[in-house]
C-alpha positions as CSV (number, residue, x, y, z in Angstrom):
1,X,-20.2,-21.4,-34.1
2,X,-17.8,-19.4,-32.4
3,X,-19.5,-17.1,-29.3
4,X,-18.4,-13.3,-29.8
5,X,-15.8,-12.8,-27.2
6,X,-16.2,-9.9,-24.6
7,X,-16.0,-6.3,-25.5
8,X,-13.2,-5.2,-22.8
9,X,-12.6,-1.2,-22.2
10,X,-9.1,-0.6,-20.4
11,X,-8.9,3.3,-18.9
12,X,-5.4,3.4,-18.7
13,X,-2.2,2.1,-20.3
14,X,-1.1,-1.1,-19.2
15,X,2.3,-3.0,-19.7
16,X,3.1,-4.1,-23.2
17,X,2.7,-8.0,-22.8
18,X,-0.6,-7.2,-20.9
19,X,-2.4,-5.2,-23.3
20,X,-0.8,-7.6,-25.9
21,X,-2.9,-11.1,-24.4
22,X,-5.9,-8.7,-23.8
23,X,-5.9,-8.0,-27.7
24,X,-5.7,-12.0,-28.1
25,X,-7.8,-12.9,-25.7
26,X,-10.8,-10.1,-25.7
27,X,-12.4,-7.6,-28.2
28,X,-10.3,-5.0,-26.1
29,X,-10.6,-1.3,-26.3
30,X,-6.9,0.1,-25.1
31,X,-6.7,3.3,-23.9
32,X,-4.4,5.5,-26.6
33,X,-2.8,7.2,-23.9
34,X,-2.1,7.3,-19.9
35,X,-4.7,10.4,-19.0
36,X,-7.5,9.3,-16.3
37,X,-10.7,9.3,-18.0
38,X,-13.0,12.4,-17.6
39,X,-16.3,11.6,-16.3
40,X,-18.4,11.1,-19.4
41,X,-15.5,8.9,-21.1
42,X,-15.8,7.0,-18.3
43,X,-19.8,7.0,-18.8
44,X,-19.1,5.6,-22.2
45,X,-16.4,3.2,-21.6
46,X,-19.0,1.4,-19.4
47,X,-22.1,1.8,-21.7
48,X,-20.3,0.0,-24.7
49,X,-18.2,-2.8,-22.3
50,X,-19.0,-6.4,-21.1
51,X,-16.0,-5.7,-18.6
52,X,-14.5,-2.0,-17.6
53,X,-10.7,-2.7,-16.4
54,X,-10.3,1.0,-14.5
55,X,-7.8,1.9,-12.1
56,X,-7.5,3.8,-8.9
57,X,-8.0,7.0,-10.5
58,X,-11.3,6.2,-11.9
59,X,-14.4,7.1,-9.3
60,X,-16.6,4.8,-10.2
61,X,-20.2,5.9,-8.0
62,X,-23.5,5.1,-8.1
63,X,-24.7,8.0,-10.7
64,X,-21.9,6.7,-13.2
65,X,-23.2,3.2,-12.5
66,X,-26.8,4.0,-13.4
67,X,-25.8,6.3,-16.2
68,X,-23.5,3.4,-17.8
69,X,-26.7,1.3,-18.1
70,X,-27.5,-2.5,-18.5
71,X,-24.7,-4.3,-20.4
72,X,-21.6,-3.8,-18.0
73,X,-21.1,-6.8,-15.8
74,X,-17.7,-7.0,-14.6
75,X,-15.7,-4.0,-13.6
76,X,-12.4,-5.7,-12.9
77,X,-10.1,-3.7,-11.4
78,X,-6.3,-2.9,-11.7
79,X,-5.2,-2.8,-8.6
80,X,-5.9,-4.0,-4.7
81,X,-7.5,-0.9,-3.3
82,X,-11.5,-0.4,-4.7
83,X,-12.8,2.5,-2.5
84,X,-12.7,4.1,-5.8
85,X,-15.7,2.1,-6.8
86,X,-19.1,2.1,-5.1
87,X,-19.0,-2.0,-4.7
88,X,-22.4,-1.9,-2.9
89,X,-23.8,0.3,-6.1
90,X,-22.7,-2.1,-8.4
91,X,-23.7,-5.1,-6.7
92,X,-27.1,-3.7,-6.7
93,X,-27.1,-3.4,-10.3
94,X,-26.1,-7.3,-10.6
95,X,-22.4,-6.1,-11.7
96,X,-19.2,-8.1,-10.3
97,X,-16.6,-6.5,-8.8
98,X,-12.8,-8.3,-9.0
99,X,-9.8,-6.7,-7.9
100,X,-5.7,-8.0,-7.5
101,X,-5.3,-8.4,-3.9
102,X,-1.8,-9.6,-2.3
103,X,0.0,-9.3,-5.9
104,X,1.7,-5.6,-4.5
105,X,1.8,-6.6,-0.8
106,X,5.7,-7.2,-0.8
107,X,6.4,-4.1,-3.3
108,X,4.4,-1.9,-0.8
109,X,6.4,-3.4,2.0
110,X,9.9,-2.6,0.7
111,X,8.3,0.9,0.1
112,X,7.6,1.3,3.8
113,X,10.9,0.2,5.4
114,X,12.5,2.3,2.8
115,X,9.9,5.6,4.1
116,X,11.2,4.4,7.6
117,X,14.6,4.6,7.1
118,X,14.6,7.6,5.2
119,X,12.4,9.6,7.7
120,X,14.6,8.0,11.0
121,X,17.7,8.4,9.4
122,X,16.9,12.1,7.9
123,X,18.3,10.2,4.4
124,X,16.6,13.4,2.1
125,X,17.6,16.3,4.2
126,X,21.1,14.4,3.6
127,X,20.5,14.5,0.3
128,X,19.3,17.7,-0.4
129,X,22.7,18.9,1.4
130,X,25.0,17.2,-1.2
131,X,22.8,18.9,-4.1
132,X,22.7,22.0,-3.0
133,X,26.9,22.2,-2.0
134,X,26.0,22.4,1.6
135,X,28.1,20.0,3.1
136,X,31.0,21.0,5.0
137,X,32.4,17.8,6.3
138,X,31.5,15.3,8.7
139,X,30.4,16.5,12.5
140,X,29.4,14.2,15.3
141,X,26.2,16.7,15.7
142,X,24.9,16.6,12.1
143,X,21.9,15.2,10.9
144,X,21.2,13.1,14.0
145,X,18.7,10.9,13.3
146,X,16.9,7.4,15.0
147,X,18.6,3.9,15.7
148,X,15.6,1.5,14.8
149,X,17.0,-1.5,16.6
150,X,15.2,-2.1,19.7
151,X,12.3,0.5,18.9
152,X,8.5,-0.6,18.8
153,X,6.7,-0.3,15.2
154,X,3.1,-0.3,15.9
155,X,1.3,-1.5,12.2
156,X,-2.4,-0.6,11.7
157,X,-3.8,-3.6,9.9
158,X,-1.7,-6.7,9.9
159,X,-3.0,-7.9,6.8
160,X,-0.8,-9.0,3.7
161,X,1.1,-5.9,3.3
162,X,1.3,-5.4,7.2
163,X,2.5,-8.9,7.7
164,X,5.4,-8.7,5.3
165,X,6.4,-5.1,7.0
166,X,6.8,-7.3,10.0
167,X,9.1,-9.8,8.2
168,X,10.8,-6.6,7.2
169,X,10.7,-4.7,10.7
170,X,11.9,-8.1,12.7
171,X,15.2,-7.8,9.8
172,X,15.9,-4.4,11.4
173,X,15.7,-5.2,14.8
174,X,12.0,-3.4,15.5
175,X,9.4,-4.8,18.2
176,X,6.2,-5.6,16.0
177,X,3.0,-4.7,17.5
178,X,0.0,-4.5,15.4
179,X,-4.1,-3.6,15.9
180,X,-6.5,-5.0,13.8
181,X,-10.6,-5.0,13.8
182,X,-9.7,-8.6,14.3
183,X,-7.1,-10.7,16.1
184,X,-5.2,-12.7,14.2
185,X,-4.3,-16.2,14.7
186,X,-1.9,-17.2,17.4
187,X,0.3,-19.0,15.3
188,X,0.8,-16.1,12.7
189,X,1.3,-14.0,15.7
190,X,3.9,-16.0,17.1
191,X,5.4,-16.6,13.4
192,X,5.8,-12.9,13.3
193,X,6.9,-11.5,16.2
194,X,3.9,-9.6,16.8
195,X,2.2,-8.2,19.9
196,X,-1.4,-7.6,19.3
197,X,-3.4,-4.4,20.9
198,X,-7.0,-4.5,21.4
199,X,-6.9,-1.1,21.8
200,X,-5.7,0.9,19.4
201,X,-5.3,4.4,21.5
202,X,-2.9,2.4,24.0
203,X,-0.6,1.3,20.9
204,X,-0.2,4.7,19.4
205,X,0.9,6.2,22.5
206,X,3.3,3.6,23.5
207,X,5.0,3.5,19.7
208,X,8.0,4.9,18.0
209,X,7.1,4.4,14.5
210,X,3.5,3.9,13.2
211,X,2.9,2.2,10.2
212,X,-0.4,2.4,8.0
213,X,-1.9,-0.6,6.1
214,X,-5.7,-0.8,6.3
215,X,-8.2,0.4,3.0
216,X,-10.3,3.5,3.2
217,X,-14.0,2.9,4.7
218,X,-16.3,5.1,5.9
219,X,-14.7,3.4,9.4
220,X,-11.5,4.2,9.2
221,X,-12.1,7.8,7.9
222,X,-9.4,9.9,9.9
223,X,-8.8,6.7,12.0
224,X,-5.8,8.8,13.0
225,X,-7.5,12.1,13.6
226,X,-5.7,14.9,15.9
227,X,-6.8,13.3,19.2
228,X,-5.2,10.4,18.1
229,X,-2.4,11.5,16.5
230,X,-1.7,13.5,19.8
231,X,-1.6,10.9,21.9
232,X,2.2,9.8,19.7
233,X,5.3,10.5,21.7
234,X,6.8,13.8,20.0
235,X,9.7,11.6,18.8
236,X,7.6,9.0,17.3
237,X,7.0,9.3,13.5
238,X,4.1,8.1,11.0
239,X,4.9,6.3,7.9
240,X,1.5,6.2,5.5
241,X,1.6,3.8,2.5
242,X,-2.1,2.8,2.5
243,X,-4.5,5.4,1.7
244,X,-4.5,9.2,2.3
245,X,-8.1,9.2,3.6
246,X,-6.7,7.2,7.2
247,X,-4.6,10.5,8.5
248,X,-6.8,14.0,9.2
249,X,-3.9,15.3,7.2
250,X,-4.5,19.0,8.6
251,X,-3.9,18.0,11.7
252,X,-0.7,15.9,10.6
253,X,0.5,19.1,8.9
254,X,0.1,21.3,12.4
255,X,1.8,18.4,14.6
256,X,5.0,18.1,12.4
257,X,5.2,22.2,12.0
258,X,5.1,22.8,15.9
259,X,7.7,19.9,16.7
260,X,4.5,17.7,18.3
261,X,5.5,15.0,16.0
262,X,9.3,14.2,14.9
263,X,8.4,13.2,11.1
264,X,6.3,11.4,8.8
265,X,6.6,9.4,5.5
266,X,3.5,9.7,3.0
267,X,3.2,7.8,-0.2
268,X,-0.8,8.8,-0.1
269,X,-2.8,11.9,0.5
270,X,-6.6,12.9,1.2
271,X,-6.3,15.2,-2.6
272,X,-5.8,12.4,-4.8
273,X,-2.9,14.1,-6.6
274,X,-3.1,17.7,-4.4
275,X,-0.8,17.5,-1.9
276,X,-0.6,20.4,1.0
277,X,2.3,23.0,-0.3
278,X,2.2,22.9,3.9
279,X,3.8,19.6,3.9
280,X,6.0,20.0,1.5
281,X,7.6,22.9,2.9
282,X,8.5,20.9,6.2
283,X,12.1,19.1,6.3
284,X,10.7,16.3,8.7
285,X,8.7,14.6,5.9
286,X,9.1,12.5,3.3
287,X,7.1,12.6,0.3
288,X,6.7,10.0,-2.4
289,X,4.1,10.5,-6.1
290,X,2.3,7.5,-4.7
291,X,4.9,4.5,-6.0
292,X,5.0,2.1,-3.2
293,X,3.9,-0.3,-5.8
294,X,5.8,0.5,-8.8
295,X,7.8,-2.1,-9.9
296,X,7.8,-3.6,-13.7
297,X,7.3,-6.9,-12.3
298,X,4.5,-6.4,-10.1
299,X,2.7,-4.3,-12.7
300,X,2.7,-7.3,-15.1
301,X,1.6,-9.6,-12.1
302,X,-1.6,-7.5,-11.5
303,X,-2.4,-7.5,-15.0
304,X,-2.2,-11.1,-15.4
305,X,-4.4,-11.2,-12.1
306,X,-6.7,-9.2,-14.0
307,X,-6.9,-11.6,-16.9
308,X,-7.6,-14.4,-14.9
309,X,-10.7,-12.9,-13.7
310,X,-12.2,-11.3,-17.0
311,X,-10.9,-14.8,-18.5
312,X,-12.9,-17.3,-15.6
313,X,-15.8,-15.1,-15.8
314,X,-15.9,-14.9,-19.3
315,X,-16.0,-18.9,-19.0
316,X,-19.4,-18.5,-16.6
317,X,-17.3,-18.5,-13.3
318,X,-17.3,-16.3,-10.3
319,X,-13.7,-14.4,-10.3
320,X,-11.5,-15.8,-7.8
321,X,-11.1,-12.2,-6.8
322,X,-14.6,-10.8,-6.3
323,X,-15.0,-8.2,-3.9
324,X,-17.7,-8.3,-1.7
325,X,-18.7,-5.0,0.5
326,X,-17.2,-4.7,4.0
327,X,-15.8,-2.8,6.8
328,X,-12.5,-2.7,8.3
């Protein structure tokens, strides 16, 4: 006889052909619409699931876990990032937790040169000139922005998505330079171009662009805090595609108001969806609803990442994307 097949909850809509094999594959519970789930929907989803499927704008903590109860066993998540979810928590309750790591890297990356360009080459402020009927022809004073060629791109964690922003930067002419918790090896350094910093205070103040790329931990908190961010030449600008929680984003606001920093591009904020009305008043930022990874195709890809690890567990595997606690 047949085993019954896993009851699967999904919070949030997912791509046609995804939710599609989940329905073949799964007793799977799709979510009718694309509204986060409140916290006790969330409370249920869990109590009645084999395997939750949530996404980044599910908090998943330790009171949910212990209120979800005893039959949850998989919470596989849509999506790389998991400091939504308390991993440590769930571990303790004997519950797995997968995620889709590497499968938005180069979406990400195309994101951050594209923040890059548009904050060193003023592209929106451009923009917003055409819309509004402001242009008045072409000056050789106007709307002066940055060469990149030759400039140094410091990238906080070289990890997947850092290392193809280094493929990228090296395109464009930028000196790579990187600091990481660890050193990588010397033949990926040497493969991209990259100059590695032990200490991190020395690359900020010697860099002309800063890029973001490591997960929120407790560690990297406002890694760039106001003493950091302070010691960045005034011309220098930060590019954030990571997560909000890595810039003190007060003290980002004050630097980029007084001229202390020339710009910044954020596709993240410390609010979740609240960004500062601060920021968005300032014409020397760039600000983007959080899309560095929104393309069709890698959508589908993280879904069928997601499968593969509901499916091999399901089959009395480990996932091939469990995720264990760490640190950065």
């Amino acid at each position: 006889m047949q085993s019954q097949r896993l009851s699967v909850v999904v919070t949030r809509r997912l791509p046609d052909r995804i939710e599609t094999r989940l329905g073949e594959l799964f007793n799977a519970e799709l979510s009718a619409d694309d509204q986060p789930m409140g916290r006790r929907a969330l409370i249920r989803a869990g109590q009645q699931a084999d395997v939750l499927v949530p996404t980044i704008t599910d908090r998943i903590d330790a009171e949910i876990l212990d209120e979800m109860g005893d039959r949850l066993k998989l919470i596989a998540n849509y999506g790389a990032g998991v400091d939504h979810i308390d991993v440590q928590a769930a571990r303790q309750r004997g519950i797995i937790v997968s995620n889709t790591p590497g499968v938005s890297a180069a979406d990400t990356a195309d994101m951050t040169m594209a923040l890059i360009l548009a904050v060193g080459r003023r592209i929106p402020e451009g923009m917003a000139m055409m819309q509004e009927g402001a242009w008045g022809g072409w000056s050789p004073s106007a709307l002066l922005g940055a060469r990149l060629s030759g400039k140094k791109l410091g990238i906080l964690g070289l990890g997947r998505v850092g290392q193809e922003v280094a493929r990228r930067a090296a395109a464009f002419g930028l000196e790579v330079h990187y600091h990481n918790r660890r050193r990588l090896r010397a033949e990926t350094e040497t493969e991209l171009g990259a100059t590695y910093w032990e200490s991190l205070d020395q690359m900020v103040a010697r860099m002309d662009v800063m890029s973001l790329h490591c997960p929120h931990t407790p560690s990297t908190f406002h890694l760039m805090n106001a003493r950091r961010l302070k010691l960045m030449k005034k011309e220098a600008f930060i590019i954030n595609t990571s997560r909000g929680e890595v810039i003190d984003e007060n003290a980002l606001t004050r630097m980029l108001r007084t001229g202390d920093l020339s710009g910044a591009g954020l596709d993240v904020y410390e609010q979740d969806n609240g960004v500062n009305p601060r920021l968005r008043a300032l014409s020397n930022v760039v600000l983007l609803p959080h899309m560095a990874s929104a393309t069709r195709e890698g959508r589908v890809e993280m879904g069928e990442r997601v499968i593969i690890n509901v499916k091999v567990f399901e089959d009395g595997h480990r996932p091939p994307d469990q995720v264990l606690p760490y640190d950065f």
